[in-house]
Structure formats: C-alpha cells, structure tokens
TILUM-582262 format. One line per 2 residues: number of its first residue (from 1); for each residue x, y, z of C-alpha. Coordinates in steps of 0.25 Angstrom, whole numbers, always signed. Layout:
// residues N
NUM	X,Y,Z | ...
// end
This chain:
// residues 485
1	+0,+0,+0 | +4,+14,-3
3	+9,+24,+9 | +0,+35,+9
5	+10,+46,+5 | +15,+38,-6
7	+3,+35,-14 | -2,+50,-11
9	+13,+53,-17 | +10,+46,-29
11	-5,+50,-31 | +1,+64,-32
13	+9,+60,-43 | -2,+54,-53
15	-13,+57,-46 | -22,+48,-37
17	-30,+39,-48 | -16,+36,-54
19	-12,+29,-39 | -18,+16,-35
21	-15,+8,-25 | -30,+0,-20
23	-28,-16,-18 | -35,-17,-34
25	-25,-9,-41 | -14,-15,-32
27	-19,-28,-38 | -20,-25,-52
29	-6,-19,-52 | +0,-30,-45
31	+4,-40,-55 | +5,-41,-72
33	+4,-53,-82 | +14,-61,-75
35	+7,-73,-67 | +13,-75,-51
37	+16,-61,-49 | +7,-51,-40
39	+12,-40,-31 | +3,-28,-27
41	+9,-14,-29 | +8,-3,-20
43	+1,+5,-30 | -1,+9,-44
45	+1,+21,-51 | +0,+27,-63
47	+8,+37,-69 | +6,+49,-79
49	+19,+52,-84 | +35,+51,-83
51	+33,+60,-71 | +24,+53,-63
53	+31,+41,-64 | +44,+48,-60
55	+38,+54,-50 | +32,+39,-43
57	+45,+35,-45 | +52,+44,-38
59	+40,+42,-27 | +44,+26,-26
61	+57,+28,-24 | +55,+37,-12
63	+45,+26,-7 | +54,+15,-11
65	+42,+10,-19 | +43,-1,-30
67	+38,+3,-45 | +33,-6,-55
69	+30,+0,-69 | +20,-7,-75
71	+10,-6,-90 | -1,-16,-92
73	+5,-28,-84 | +6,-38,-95
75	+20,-41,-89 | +24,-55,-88
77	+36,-55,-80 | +28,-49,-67
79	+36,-36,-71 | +25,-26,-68
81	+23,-34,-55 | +25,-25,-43
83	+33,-36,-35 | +37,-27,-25
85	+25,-20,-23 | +26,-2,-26
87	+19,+6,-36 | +15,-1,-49
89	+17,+11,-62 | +6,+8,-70
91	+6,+16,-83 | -9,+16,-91
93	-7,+33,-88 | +5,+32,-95
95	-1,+26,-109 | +1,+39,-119
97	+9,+38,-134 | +16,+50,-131
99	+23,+51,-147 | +24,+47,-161
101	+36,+52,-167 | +34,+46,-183
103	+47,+52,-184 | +55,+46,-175
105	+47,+33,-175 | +42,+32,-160
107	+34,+32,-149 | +32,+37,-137
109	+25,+31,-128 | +21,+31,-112
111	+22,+16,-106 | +7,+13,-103
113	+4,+12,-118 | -1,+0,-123
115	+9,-8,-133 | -2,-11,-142
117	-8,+3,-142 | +7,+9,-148
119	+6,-1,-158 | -6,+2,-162
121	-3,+18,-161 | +9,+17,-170
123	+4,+7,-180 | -7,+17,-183
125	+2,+29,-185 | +11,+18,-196
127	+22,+14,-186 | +25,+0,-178
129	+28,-2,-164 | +34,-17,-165
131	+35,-23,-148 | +21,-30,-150
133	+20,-40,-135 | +9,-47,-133
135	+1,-39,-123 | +3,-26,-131
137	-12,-22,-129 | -9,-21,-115
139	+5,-20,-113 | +12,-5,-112
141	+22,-1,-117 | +29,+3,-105
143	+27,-13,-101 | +31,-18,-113
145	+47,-7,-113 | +49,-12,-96
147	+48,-27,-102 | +54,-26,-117
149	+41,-33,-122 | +41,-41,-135
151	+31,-45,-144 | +27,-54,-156
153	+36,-44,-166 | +47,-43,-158
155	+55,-55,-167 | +56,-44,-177
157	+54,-31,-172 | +60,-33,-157
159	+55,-28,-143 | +51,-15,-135
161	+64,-13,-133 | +67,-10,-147
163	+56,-1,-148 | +59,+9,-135
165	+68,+21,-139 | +67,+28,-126
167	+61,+28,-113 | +57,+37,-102
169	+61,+30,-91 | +57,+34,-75
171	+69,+28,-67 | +67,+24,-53
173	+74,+35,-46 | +65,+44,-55
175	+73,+50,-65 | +67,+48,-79
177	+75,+44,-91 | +74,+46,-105
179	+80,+36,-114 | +81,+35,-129
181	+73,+43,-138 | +69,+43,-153
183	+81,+39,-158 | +85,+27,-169
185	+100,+28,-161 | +104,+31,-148
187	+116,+24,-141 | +119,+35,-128
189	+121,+29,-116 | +114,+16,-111
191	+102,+12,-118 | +94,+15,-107
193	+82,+12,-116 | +83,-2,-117
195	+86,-4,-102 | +73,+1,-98
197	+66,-9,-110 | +65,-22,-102
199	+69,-17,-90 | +55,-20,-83
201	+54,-6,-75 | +65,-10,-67
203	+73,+1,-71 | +64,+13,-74
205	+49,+16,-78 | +46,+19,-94
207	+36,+30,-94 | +40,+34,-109
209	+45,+26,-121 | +48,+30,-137
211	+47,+19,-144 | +52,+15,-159
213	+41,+12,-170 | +44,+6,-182
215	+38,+7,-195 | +26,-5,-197
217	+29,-17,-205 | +23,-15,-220
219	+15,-27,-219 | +15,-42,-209
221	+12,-57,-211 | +7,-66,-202
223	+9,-83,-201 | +4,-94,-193
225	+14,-106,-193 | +7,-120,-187
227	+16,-130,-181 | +15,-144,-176
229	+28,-144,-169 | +33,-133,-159
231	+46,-136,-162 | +44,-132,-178
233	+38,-119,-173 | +51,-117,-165
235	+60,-119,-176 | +53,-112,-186
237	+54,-101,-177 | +70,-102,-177
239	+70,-103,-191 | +61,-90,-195
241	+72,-83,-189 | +82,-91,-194
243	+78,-88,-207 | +81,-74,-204
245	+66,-71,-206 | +61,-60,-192
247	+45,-61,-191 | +39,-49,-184
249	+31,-61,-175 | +35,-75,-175
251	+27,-82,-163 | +26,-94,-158
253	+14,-102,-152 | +16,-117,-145
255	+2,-126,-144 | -2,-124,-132
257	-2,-108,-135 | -10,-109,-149
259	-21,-119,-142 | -23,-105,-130
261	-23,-95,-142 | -32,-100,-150
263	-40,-104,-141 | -40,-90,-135
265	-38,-81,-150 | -46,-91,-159
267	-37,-87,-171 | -35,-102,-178
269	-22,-106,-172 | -20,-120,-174
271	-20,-125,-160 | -17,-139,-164
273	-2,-135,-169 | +9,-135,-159
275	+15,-122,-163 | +12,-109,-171
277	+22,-97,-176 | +14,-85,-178
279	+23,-77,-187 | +22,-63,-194
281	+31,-54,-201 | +30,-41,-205
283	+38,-31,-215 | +39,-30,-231
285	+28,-37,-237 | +37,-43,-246
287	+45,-48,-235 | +33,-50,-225
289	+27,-60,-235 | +43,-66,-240
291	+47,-70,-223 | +32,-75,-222
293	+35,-85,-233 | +48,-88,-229
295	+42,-91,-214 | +32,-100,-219
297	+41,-107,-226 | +49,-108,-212
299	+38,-112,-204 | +34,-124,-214
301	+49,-128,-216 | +48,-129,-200
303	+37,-138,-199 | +26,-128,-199
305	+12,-136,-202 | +5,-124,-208
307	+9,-108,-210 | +0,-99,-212
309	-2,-82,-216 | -12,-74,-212
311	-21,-70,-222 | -24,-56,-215
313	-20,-47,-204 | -32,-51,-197
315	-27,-67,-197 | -12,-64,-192
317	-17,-53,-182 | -25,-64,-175
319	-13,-73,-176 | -3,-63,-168
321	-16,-60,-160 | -17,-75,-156
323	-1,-75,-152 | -4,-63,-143
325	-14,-68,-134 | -5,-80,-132
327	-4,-77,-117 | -18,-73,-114
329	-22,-85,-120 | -13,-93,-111
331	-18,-86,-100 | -31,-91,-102
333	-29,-108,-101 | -25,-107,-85
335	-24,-97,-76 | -10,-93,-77
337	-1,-91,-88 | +13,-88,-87
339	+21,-83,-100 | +35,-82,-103
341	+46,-78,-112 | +58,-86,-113
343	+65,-83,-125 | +76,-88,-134
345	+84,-87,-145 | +74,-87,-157
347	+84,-103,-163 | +79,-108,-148
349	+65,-108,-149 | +63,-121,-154
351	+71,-125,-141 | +64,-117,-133
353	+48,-120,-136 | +53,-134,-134
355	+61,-133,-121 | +46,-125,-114
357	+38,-136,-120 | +48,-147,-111
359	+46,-138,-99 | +31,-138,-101
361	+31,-151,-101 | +39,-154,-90
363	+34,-145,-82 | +17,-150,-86
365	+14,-136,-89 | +7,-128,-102
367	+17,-119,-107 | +11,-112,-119
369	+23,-105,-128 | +22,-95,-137
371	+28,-81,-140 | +40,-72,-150
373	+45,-86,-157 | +54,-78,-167
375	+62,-72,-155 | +63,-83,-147
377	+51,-78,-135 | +45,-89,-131
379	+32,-87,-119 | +31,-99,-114
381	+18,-97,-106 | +15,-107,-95
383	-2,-108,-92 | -1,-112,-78
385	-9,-110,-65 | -2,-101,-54
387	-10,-108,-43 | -5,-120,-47
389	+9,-120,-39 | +13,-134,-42
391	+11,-129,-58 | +16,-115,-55
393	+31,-122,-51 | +30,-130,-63
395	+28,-115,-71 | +42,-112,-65
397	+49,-122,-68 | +46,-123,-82
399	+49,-109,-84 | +62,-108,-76
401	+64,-120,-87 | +61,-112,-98
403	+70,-98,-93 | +80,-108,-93
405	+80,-114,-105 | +78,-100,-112
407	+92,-96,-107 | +98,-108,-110
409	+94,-107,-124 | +99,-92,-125
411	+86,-85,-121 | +81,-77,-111
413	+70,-78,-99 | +62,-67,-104
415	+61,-62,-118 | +49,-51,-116
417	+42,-52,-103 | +53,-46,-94
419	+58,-53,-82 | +51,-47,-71
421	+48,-53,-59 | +44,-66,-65
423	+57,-70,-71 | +67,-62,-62
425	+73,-76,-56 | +75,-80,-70
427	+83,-67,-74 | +96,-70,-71
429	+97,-84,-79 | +97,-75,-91
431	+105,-65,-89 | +114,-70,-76
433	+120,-63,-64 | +127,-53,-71
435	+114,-49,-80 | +108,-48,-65
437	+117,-39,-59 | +117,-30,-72
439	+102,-29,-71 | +102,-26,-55
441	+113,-15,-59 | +104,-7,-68
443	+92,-9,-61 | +100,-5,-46
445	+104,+7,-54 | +92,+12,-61
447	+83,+8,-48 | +92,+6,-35
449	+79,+5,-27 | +73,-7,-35
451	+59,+1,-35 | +57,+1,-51
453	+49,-13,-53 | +56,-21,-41
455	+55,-37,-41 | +57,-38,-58
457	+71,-44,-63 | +80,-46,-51
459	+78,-58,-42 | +79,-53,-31
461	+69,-43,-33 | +60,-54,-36
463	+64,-63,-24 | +59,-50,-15
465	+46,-49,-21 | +40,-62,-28
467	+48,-73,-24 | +59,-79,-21
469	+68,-75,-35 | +70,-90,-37
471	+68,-94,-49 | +61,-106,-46
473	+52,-103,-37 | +50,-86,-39
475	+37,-86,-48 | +31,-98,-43
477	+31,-92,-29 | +24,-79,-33
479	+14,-87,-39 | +13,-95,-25
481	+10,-80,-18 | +1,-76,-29
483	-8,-87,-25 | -9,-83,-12
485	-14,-69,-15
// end
C-alpha cells in the first residue's frame, strides 16, 4: 500500500485519476501473458509526457521505490511483472504518433501505440514498418523496443532493433537522454541506442522512439507447403536458405498445432499432415513469382505432399492469419499454456524440431511447436495445467532439456520473448559468468539502486523475489504459490 504522502506526491504529478492504487487495479497490473507469475504492485500510474515520467522517477528513487514500465502485458518472460512490488508505469496516456517525416523516412512515436495501429498508419501514407509480432493488435511499441520483438518477417527484414533510430530515454537517476536521430549514419560514441532495444526496462524507460520506414514491397505471394514427415519440413527449411533464397515469412506449424488452429480459425488446414510451412515472399514481381517457383520446386524435392499458392489476398491473409493465433488457439485445449522461444541456427532446425518431440515424449507432455522456421525461432508451447504439480515438474524438466539442447546446437534461450523473470536462471548458460558480470556492470552503472524493473535477468534478483533462482526448481515453485493465492 501507498504512504500517504507519497501517492498524494504523485497525484500531483499526473493528477488523481491517473494514480491507482485500490485491490482491483492492483490486481490487474500485477501480472502479463507469462503463466506462474503474479506479484501485486504498490500502485499504477500513468503518465502524460517525458516529464512526468521523470518526475516519478525521481520520486521512486527518493522513496526507494521499485518501477516496472509496462505496455499491454502481452509479455512472455513475466517481464512486465512487478516481482518486487512498487509502481507499475503504464502508458495507454502515452499513445500519440508524434511525426511523419516522408523525407527522412521516419516515425516518431510515443511508447503506448499500438504496433498494429503504426502499421496500418504508414501503409496508408505509402510506407512499410516491417517488425510484425504476433500480438501487434495489442502490443505497443514501447513493449515491443524494451523486448526486441520479432515477427513473422523478421527472416527478411529483421527485428525492432533495426527499425529504432533513436530514443528518449528517462534514466533511473532522472536524467533524460537522447539517443540517435534521423540519421542513415552515426558512429559517435557507444550505441546507446541499441543497448536500451532489449534491455527490458532495466536500464531506463523509453517514453519516445524514431523509427526507420522503408518503402512497401511492389507486390507479395503466398504458399502452403503439406508434409507428411516433420523432419521434411525441417530440412526444407534448411535448404530455402541454402539456396540463397530469404522469404519475408517462412513459418512452420507441427500436427498438434495445425489440429488447434484449424479447429479455432477454420481456414482449411489439413490437420491430418504432420507439418506445414507457410511461406511468403514479397518484392519484384518478377522476382516474387521467379523465388516462389523456385521454392516449390524446393519444397516438393523435400518431400512436400502438396504446395499450393493462394489465389487471392484474401486466401493468404487468412493463412498468415491462421499462423498468428497460433497461441491463442493453444490456449484454448487446457488451462495453461506455456510458450517459448528456443532458437537455433537456421542448418539446425531439423535437429531441433526433433530433439522437442523426444522430450515430449519422454516427459508425457503435449508440446505443440511452431514459430519463425526460416531463422531458426522455434516456440515450442507446452498445453499444461499449473495446478497439476506433479505435470508442472515434468514442464521444467522438458524445457531445461530443450535451453539446453539450444546451446549445444549454437542457439540461444530466447530469440524474441526476452529473458525476464521466467528465464533468468537460465541466462548464464548462454552467455557465462563473464557475459553475467558484464551485464551487472552496465546495469550497476545506469541504475545503482536496482529500482528500474528489479527481479528480470540476474539471478539473484529472481531468487529474492519469486524463487529460489535455481534453475530446476524456480518456476515451478512460483506456480506452487500462485496456487495458494
């Protein structure tokens, strides 16, 4: 609960309304899309501008107070989790497009706009804004720079982080920093810009961003490739690329997902096969339709049962459609769904897909897989129950098994999703004690207080605030508490 003088402080920074701190609202703000992880905030405000967000700053830090920035909570790491309690930012004030410059080919926007809502902005004005992740009708923009979101065309056209020119940046001792600008080049000094991308509010709070556009792709074709073998799927993936052929969207979909999609979108996926690619490509139309055929041709040299093109925008709209509510139809077979992004090289795939479906197997669990095949993003998504303990310790099992085949096949434990709370015990078996101590050094620096989104990356951090920081046991134990709520 709030002292007194405090919440009247802040009241008189963005007004009464804009201050909430009653059970309800401490409950909605206390947890995002990440299952197992709840922890009530003090209070949630919501500022109007870069000054009254350093102006709360400056407030926690005299209070000792914890800050979580946070946009929609579509976040699956538990990163817009208040884990140690404090003020919850929210930004829906803070939802404006602030600038088109055509000249310069940018954006400016404030963090609470909605990722689809710039796309759709620019499109109509003739220009392309690429990072499309799968909850961009509700995620912000804000949420998707803090986590370095991807998306189905990130193969061709790569992440947020290529897309953010500069920031306006609240640091945790208040100052507010500028990074960037419109500028093709610009090599003074630290790239400031790219560690706040990813850096999950631990380092400072975005309140303004400039981001590149691009201009649209001329024209775009869309294919359904059917397998009957997961492996083909897998390999044909490997050899696309090979081939030296980048699709905008090459995704992949296992059996167990196509069954929960179709049954949820009803587009006429052929839930009897055990894979799908879902494939488009975008550009020169004579180029569009040349790589198209030469992908087929791919595709049925890899075993592929059929491959089809849709016929109209309409038909491959609904396919990509379909690939998108992926997760939401997951969600719907049992009552909890746990998605992740383990990510390899793009030749390991194959080696990959297979190792999850031995863990599944071994561990008795449904693990549907999908996600970003053509850069080696795989989401394996466990459909599980969270009061079902003895299940639940199965869960961890299976995905410590597959973080750790990930790493040993050159990937990473995240490739999208952020690390979080969630995965902070994992952290250090990609990047080691001496990525670790890096890490602590920057954020120790920007944030000697540990009051800008506490409890996300470093162990002991999690330890203090939602378990043991073990990485057997962590999770599991939250979802042992959450039980008891």
């Amino acid at each position: 609960m709030l002292d007194k003088a405090f919440k009247e402080k802040l009241m008189a920074i963005v007004g009464q309304d804009n201050v909430l701190d009653s059970k309800e609202n401490q409950v909605a703000f206390s947890y995002d899309a990440t299952p197992g992880f709840q922890s009530l905030p003090d209070a949630v405000v919501f500022p109007g501008s870069t000054e009254d967000v350093q102006a709360i700053v400056k407030l926690c830090r005299e209070m000792k107070t914890p800050t979580v920035p946070r946009g929609s909570g579509t976040n699956l790491s538990a990163g817009t989790c208040p884990v140690q309690g404090g003020i919850v930012l929210s930004f829906q004030r803070m939802d404006q497009i602030l600038e088109l410059d055509e000249e310069n080919l940018t954006l400016t926007v404030q963090p609470g706009v909605v990722t689809q809502k710039i796309c759709e902005y620019v499109e109509a004005r003739g220009f392309f804004y690429p990072p499309d992740p799968s909850s961009m009708k509700i995620s912000t923009i804000g949420g998707n720079i803090m986590e370095n979101s991807g998306g189905l065309r990130g193969l061709k056209y790569g992440v947020t982080r290529d897309y953010v020119l500069g920031l306006t940046v609240v640091l945790a001792n208040g100052d507010i920093l500028h990074t960037g600008g419109k500028l093709a080049k610009d090599v003074a000094g630290y790239d400031l810009t790219r560690l706040m991308v990813g850096s999950e509010g631990t380092l400072g709070i975005v309140t303004e961003a400039i981001l590149k556009l691009v201009p649209p792709p001329p024209s775009k074709m869309t294919m359904l490739s059917v397998y009957e073998s997961m492996d083909d799927a897998a390999e044909t993936v490997s050899a696309i690329i090979a081939a030296k052929i980048i699709p905008a969207t090459l995704e992949f979909l296992d059996r167990a997902t196509i069954e929960v999609v179709e049954d949820y979108a009803h587009v006429g996926l052929p839930t009897e096969a055990a894979a799908i690619l879902l494939i488009e490509q975008d550009g020169d139309p004579e180029v569009v339709k040349r790589d198209i055929q030469q992908i087929a041709d791919i595709c049925r040299k890899h075993g592929a049962r059929s491959v089809q093109t849709a016929q109209t925008a309409e038909e491959a709209q609904a396919l990509l459609t379909a690939r998108r509510t992926a997760l939401s139809a997951c969600a719907r077979k049992r009552p909890t769904t746990i998605l992740e992004d383990a990510t390899v090289p793009r030749s390991k795939v194959a080696d990959m897909v297979k190792a999850i479906n031995r863990i599944a197997e071994k561990y008795q669990l449904t693990i549907c897989t999908f996600g970003h095949a053509g850069d080696g993003n795989l989401h394996p998504t466990v459909l599980t129950d969270v009061r079902d303990q003895d299940e639940m310790a199965r869960v961890e099992k299976a995905f410590q098994e597959i973080f750790a085949t990930a790493i040993e096949l050159g990937g990473t434990i995240t490739g999208e999703h952020g690390v979080g709370a969630m995965k902070a015990p994992y952290l250090k078996w990609k990047i080691g004690d001496s990525g670790i101590r890096t890490m602590q050094a920057i954020k120790t620096a920007l944030d000697p207080d540990n009051l800008l989104n506490p409890g996300k990356l470093f162990v002991p951090d999690h330890a203090n605030s939602v378990g043991t920081g073990n990485p057997a046991s962590a999770p599991t134990q939250t979802a042992e508490r959450m039980m008891k709520k």
